[in-house]
GULUM-468409 format. One record per residue (C-alpha): residue in three letters; x, y, z. Coordinates in steps of 0.1 Angstrom, whole numbers, plus 5000, padded with zeros to 4 digits. Example, Ala and Ser with C-alpha at 12.3 -4.5 7.8 and 13.67 -1.06 7.14 Angstrom:
% GULUM-468409
+------+------+------+------+
! code !    x !    y !    z !
+------+------+------+------+
!  Ala ! 5123 ! 4955 ! 5078 !
!  Ser ! 5137 ! 4989 ! 5071 !
+------+------+------+------+
This chain:
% GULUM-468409
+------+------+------+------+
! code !    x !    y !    z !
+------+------+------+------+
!  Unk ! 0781 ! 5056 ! 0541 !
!  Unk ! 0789 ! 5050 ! 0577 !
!  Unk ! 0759 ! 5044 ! 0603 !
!  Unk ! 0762 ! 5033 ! 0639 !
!  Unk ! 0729 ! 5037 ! 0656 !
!  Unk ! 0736 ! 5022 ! 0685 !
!  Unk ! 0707 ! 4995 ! 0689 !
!  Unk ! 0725 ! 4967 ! 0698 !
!  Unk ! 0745 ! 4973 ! 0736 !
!  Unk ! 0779 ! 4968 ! 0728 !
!  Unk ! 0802 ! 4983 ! 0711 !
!  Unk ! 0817 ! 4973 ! 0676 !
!  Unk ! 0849 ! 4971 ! 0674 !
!  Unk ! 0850 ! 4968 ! 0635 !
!  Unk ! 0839 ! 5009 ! 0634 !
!  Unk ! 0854 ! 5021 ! 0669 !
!  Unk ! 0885 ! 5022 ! 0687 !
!  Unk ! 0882 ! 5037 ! 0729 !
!  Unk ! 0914 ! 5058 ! 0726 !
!  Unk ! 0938 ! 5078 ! 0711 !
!  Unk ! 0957 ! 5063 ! 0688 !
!  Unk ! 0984 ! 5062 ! 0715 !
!  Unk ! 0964 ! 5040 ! 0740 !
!  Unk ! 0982 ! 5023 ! 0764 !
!  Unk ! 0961 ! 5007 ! 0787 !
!  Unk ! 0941 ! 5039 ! 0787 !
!  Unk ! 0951 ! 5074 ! 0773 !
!  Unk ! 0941 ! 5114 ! 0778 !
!  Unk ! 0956 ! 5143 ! 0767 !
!  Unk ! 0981 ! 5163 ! 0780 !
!  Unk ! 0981 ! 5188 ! 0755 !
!  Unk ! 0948 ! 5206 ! 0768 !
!  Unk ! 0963 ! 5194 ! 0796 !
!  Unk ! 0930 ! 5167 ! 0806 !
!  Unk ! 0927 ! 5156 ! 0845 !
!  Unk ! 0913 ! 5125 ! 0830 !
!  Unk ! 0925 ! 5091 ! 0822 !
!  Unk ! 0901 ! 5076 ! 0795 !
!  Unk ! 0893 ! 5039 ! 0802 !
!  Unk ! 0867 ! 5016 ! 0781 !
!  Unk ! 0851 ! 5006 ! 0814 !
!  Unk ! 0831 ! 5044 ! 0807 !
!  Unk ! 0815 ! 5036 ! 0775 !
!  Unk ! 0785 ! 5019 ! 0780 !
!  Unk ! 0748 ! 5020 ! 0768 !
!  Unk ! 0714 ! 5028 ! 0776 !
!  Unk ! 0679 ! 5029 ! 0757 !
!  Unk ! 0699 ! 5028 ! 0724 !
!  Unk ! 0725 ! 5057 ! 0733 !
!  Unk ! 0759 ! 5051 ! 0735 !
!  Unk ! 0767 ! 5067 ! 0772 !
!  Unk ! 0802 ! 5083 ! 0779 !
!  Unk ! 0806 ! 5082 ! 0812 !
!  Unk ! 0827 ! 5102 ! 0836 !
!  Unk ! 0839 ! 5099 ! 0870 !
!  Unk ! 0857 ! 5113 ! 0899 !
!  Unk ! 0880 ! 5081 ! 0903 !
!  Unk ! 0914 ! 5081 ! 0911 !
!  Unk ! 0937 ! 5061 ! 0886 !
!  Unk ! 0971 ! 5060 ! 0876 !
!  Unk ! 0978 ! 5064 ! 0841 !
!  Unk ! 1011 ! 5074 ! 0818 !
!  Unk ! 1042 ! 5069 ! 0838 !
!  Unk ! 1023 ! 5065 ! 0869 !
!  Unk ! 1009 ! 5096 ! 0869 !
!  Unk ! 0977 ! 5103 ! 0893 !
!  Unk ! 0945 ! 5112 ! 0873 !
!  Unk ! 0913 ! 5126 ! 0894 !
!  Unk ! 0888 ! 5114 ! 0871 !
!  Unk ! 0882 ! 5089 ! 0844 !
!  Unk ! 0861 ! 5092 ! 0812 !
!  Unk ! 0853 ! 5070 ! 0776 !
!  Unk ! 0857 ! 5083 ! 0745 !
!  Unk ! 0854 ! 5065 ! 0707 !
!  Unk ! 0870 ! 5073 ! 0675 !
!  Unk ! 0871 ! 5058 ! 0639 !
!  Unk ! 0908 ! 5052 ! 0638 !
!  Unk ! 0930 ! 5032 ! 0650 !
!  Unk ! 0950 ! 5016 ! 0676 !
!  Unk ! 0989 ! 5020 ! 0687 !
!  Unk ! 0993 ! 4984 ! 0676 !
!  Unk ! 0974 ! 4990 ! 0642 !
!  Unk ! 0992 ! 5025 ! 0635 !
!  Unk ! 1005 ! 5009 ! 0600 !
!  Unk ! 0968 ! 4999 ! 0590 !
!  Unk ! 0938 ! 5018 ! 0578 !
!  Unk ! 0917 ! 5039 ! 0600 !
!  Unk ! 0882 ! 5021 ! 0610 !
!  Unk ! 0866 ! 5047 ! 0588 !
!  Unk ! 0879 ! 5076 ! 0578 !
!  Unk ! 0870 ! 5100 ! 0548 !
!  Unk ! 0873 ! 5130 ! 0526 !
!  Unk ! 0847 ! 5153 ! 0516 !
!  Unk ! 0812 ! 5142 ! 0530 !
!  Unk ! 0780 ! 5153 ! 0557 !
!  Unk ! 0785 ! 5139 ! 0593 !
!  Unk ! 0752 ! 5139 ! 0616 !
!  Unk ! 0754 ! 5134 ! 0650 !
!  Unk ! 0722 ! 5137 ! 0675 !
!  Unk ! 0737 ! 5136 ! 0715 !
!  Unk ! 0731 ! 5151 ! 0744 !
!  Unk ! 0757 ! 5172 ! 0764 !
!  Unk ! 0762 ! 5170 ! 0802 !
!  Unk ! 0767 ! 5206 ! 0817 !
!  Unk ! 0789 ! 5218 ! 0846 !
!  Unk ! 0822 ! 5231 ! 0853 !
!  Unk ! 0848 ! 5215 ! 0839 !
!  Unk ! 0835 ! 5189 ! 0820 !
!  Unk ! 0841 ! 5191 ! 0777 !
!  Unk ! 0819 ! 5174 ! 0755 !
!  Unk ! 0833 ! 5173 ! 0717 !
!  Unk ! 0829 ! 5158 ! 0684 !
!  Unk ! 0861 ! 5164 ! 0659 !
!  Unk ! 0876 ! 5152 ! 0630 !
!  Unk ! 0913 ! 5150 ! 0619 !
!  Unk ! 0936 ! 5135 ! 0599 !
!  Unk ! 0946 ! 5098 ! 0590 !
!  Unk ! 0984 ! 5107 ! 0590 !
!  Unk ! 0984 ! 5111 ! 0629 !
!  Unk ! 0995 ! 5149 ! 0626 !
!  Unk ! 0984 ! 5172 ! 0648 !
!  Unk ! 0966 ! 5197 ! 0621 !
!  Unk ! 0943 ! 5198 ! 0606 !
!  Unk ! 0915 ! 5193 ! 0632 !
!  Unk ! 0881 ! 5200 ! 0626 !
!  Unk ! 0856 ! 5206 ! 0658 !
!  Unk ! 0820 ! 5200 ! 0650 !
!  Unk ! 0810 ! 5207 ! 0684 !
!  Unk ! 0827 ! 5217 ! 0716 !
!  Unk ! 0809 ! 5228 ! 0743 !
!  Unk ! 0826 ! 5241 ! 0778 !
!  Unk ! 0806 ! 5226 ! 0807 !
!  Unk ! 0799 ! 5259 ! 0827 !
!  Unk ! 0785 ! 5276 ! 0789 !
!  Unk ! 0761 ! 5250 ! 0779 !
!  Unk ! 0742 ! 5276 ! 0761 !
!  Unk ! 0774 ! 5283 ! 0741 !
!  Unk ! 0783 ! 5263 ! 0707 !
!  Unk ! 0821 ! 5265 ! 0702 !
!  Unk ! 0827 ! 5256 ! 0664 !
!  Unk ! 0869 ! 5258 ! 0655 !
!  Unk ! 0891 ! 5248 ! 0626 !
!  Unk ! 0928 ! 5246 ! 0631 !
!  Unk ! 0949 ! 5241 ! 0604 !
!  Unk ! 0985 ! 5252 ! 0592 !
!  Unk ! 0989 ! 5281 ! 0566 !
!  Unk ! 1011 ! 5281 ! 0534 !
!  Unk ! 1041 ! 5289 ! 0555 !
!  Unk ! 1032 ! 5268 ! 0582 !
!  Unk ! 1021 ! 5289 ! 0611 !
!  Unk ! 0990 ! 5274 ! 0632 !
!  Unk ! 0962 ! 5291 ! 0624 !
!  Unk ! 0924 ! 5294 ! 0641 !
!  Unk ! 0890 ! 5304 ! 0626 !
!  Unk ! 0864 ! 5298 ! 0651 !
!  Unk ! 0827 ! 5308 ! 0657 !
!  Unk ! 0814 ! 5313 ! 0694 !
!  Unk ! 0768 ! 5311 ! 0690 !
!  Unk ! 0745 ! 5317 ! 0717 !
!  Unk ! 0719 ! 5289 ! 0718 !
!  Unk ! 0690 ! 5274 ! 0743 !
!  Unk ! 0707 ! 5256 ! 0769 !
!  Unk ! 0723 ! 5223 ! 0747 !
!  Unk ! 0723 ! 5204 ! 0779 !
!  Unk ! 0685 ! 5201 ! 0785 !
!  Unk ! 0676 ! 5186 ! 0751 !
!  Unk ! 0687 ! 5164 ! 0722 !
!  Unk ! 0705 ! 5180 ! 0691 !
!  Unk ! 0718 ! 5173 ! 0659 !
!  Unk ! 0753 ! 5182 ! 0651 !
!  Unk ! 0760 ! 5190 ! 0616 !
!  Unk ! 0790 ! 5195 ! 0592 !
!  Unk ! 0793 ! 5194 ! 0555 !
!  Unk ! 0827 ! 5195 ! 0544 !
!  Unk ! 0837 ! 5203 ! 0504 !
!  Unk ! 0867 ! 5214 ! 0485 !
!  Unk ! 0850 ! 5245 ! 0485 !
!  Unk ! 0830 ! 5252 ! 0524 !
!  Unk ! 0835 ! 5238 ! 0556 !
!  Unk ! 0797 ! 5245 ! 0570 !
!  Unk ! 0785 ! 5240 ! 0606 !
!  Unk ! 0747 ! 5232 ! 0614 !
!  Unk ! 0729 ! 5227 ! 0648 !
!  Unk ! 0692 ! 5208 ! 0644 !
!  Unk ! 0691 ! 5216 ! 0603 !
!  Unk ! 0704 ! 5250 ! 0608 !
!  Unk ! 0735 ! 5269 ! 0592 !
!  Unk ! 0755 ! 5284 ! 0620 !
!  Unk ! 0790 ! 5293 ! 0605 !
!  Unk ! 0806 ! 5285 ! 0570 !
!  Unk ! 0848 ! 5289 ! 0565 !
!  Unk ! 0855 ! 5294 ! 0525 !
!  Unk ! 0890 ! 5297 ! 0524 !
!  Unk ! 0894 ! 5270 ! 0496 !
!  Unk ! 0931 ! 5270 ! 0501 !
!  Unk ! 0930 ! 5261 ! 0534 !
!  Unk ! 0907 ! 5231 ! 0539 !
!  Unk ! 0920 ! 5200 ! 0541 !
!  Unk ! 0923 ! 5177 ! 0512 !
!  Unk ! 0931 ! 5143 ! 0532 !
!  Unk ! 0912 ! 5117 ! 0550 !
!  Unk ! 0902 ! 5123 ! 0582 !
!  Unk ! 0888 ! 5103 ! 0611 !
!  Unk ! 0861 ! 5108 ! 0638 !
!  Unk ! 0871 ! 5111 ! 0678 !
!  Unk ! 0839 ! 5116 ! 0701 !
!  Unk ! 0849 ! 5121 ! 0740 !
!  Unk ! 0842 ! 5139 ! 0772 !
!  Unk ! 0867 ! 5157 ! 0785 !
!  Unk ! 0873 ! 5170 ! 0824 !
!  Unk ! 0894 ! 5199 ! 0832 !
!  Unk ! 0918 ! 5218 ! 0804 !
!  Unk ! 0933 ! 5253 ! 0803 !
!  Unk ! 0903 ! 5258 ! 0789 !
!  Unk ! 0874 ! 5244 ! 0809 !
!  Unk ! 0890 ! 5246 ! 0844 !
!  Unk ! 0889 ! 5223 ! 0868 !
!  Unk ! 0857 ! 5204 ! 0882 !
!  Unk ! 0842 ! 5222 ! 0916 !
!  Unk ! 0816 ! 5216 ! 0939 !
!  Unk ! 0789 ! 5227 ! 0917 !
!  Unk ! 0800 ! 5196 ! 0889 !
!  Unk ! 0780 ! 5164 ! 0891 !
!  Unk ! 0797 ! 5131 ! 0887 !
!  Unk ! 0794 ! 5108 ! 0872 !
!  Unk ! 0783 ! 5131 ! 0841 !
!  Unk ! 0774 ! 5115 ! 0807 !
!  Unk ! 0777 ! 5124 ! 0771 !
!  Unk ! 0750 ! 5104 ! 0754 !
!  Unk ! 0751 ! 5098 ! 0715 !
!  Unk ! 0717 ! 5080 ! 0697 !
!  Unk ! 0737 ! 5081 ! 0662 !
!  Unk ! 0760 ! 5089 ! 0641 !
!  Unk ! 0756 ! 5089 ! 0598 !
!  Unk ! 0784 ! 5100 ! 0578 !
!  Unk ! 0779 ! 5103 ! 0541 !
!  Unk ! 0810 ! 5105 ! 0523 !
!  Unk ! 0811 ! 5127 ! 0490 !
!  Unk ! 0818 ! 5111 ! 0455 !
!  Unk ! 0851 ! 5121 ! 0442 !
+------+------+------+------+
């Protein structure tokens, strides 16, 4: 089993790295594309919460490139400079629990996701997503590759109460046979393609995102600095 409640202030470094695995004094991703850089200076605690913290703060990050805002995100793997080790944790078949609490407003991106150990870009897993400007809206996705390669997406959109205003538990149960999503104890979406779901270890990335192709950009109406607040996380890997 992996715990972290989050009790003692500070980080540990033995379960979490603060970036991509291709940090370099920082990291984001361009992919979405992000308009924030992600530093360690926005993880920080309170009341026994880890707090993910962003910012409208100007920094430069890859190649010198401007950023608008800054942010923190964790993740069970691994650094650049540890690429050839072992992930922090990772696993294969198990229950992840989360309980957190999601900052709302436009363009901000709260997510908990899983994928894999190999560093490959599929499969990916997303617990929860949220877009800042639906916070009533629980975005659940699995992205994976099909027999002949092509990307594929099976997602489930669920109205909810207003995820921003209160604490909630994150759920996923992941088998050979069921990938199966749960808000506060609560079955929201199940995928049972068995041929599809992955069969390798995978690792855990928590972060708060700003601005995306899919978010949008911050505008008046955002409040910095926004947080991302997590109380726990227990994942209980399944017996092989």
């Amino acid at each position: 089993m992996f715990t972290d409640e989050f009790t003692s202030g500070v980080l540990d470094r033995s379960k979490w790295t603060r970036c991509y695995w291709w940090d370099n004094g920082g990291c984001t991703n361009l992919g979405n594309p992000n308009l924030n850089w992600y530093l360690p200076g926005n993880i920080s605690f309170r009341n026994g919460a880890l707090v993910l913290t962003a910012r409208e703060q100007q920094v430069r990050g890859i190649n010198g490139r401007l950023f608008p805002y800054t942010s923190g995100m964790v993740t069970t793997g691994r650094d650049y400079a540890e690429r050839h080790r072992s992930d922090r944790f990772s696993f294969t078949y198990g229950y992840v629990e989360i309980r957190a609490r999601i900052p709302s407003g436009r363009g901000l991106w709260p997510a908990l996701w899983l994928m894999p150990s190999t560093h490959r870009d599929l499969p990916e897993i997303d617990i929860m997503e949220v877009i800042g400007h639906r916070p009533n809206v629980l975005e659940m996705h699995f992205h994976y590759r099909a027999d002949a390669g092509q990307k594929r997406t099976a997602n489930r959109r669920v109205t909810v109460s207003d995820l921003s205003r209160n604490w909630h538990v994150y759920g996923l149960e992941w088998s050979p046979n069921a990938i199966i999503w749960y808000l506060d104890g609560v079955e929201q979406w199940r995928f049972t393609n068995a041929s599809a779901i992955p069969r390798e270890p995978m690792y855990l990335i928590m972060n708060l995102a700003v601005g995306g192709a899919w978010p949008g950009s911050p505008n008046s109406s955002t409040q910095f600095p926004a947080e991302f607040l997590i109380d726990y996380v227990r994942i209980w890997q399944r017996a092989q």
